[in-house]
Residue frames relative to the residue before (quaternion, step in Angstrom):
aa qw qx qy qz dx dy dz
X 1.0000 0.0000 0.0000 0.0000 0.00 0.00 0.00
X 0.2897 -0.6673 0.6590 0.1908 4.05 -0.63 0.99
X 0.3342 -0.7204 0.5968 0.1143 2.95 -1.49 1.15
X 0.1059 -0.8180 0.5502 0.1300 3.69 -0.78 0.10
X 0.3422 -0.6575 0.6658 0.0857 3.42 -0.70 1.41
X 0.1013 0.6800 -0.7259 -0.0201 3.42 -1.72 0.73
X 0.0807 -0.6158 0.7770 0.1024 3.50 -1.76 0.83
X 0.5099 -0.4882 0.7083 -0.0071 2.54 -2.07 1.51
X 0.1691 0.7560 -0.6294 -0.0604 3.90 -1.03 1.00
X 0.3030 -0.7820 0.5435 0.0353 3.15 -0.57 1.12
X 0.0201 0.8097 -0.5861 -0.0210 3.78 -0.94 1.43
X 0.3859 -0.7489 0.2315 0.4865 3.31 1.96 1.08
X 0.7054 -0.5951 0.1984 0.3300 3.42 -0.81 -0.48
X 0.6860 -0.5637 0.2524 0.3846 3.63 -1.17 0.64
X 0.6498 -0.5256 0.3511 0.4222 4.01 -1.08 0.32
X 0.6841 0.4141 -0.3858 0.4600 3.90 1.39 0.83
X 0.3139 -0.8550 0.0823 0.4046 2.87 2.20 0.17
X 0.4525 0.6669 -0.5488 0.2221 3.05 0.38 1.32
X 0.8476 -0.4284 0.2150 0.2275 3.44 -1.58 0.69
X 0.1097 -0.8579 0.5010 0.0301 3.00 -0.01 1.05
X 0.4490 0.7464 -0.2897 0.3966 3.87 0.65 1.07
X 0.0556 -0.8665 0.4757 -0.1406 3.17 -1.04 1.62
X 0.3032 -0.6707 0.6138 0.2854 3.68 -0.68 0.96
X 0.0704 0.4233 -0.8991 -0.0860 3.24 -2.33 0.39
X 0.1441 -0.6117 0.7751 0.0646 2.11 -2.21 1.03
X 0.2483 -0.7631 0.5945 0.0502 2.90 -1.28 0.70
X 0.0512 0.7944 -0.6047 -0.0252 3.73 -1.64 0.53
X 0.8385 -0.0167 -0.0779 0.5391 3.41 -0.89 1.51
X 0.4166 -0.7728 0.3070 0.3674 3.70 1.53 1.01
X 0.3843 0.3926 -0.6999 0.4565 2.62 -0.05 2.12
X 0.1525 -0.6567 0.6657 0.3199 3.79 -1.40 0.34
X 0.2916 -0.8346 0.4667 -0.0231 2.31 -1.69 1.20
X 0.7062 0.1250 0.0596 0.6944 3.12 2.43 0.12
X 0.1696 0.8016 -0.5726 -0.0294 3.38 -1.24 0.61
X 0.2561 -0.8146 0.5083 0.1117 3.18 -1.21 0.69
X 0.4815 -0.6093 0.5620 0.2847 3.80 -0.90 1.05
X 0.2841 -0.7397 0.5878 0.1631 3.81 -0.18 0.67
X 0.0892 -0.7146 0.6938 -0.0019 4.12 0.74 -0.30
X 0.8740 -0.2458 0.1967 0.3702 3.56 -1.33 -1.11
X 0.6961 0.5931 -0.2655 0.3053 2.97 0.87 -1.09
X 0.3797 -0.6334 0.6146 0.2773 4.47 1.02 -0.24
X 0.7431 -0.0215 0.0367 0.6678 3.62 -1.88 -0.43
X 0.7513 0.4428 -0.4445 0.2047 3.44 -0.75 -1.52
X 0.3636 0.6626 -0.5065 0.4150 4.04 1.26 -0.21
X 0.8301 0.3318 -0.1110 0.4341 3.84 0.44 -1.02
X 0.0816 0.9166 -0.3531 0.1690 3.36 0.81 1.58
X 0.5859 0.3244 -0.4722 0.5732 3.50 0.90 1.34
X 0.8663 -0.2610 0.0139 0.4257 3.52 -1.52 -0.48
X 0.6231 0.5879 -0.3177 0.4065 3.47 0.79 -0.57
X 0.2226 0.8830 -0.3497 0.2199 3.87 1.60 0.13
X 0.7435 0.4270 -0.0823 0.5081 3.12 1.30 -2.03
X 0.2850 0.7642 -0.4216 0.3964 3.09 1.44 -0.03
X 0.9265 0.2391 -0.0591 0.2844 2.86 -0.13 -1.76
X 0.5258 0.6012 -0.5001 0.3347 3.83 1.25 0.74
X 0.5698 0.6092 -0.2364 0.4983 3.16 1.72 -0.03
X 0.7638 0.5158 -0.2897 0.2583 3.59 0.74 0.03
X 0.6528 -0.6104 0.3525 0.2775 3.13 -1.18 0.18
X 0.4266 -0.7652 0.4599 0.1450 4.05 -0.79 0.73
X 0.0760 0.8464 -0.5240 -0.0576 3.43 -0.01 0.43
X 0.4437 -0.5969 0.5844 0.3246 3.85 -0.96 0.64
X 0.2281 0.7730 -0.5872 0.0748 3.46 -1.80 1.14
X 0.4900 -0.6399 0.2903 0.5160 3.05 -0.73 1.17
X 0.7611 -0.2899 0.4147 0.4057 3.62 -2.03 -0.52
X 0.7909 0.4455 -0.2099 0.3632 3.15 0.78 -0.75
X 0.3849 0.5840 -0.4051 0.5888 3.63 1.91 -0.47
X 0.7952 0.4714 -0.3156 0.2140 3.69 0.39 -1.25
X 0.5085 0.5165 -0.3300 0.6048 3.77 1.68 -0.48
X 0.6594 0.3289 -0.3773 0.5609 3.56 0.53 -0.45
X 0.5561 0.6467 -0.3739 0.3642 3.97 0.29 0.06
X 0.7675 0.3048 -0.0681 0.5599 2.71 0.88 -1.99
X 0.4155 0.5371 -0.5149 0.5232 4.23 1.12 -0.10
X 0.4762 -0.4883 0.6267 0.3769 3.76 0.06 -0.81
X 0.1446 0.8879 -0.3449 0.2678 3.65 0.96 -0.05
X 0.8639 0.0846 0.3644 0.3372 3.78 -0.86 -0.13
X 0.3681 0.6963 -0.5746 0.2224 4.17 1.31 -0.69
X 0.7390 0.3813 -0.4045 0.3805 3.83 0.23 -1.18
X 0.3625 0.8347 -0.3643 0.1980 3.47 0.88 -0.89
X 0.7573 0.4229 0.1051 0.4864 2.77 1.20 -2.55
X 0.7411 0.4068 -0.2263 0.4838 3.69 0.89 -0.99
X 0.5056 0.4037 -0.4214 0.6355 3.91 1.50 0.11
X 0.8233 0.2147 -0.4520 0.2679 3.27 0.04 -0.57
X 0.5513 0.4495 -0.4226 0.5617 4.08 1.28 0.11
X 0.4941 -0.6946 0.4532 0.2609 3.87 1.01 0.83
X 0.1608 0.7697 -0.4768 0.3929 3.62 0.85 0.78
């Protein structure tokens, strides 16, 4: 069974106050997915990679890490430079 690791970066929320937050998951360091969290939390990651995401970790990022995140942008960028 392949495990899948997911981080959650959080760039809290925008100046109408919504959530600014995105899962990656990752497998055998590579990512293989992300998800715009919007409203919905875990439930954001709605196929196998779900259980993934009650296990992970949160990292703080600016607003701008978080559009690059959620584009698919830049992922190694972020996980070398939080030593991930």
């Amino acid at each position: 069974m392949t495990k899948f690791s997911t981080v959650r970066f959080n760039a809290g929320n925008d100046s109408c106050g919504n959530p600014r937050r995105v899962f990656v998951v990752f497998c055998k360091g590579e990512i293989i997915a992300s998800y715009n969290e919007e409203y919905r939390g875990e439930k954001a990651i709605y196929n196998r990679y779900h259980r993934a995401a009650y296990c992970g970790v949160t990292i703080m990022v600016t607003p701008k890490e978080y559009k690059d995140l959620v584009s698919g942008r830049y992922w190694c960028k972020y996980l070398l430079k939080e030593g991930i």
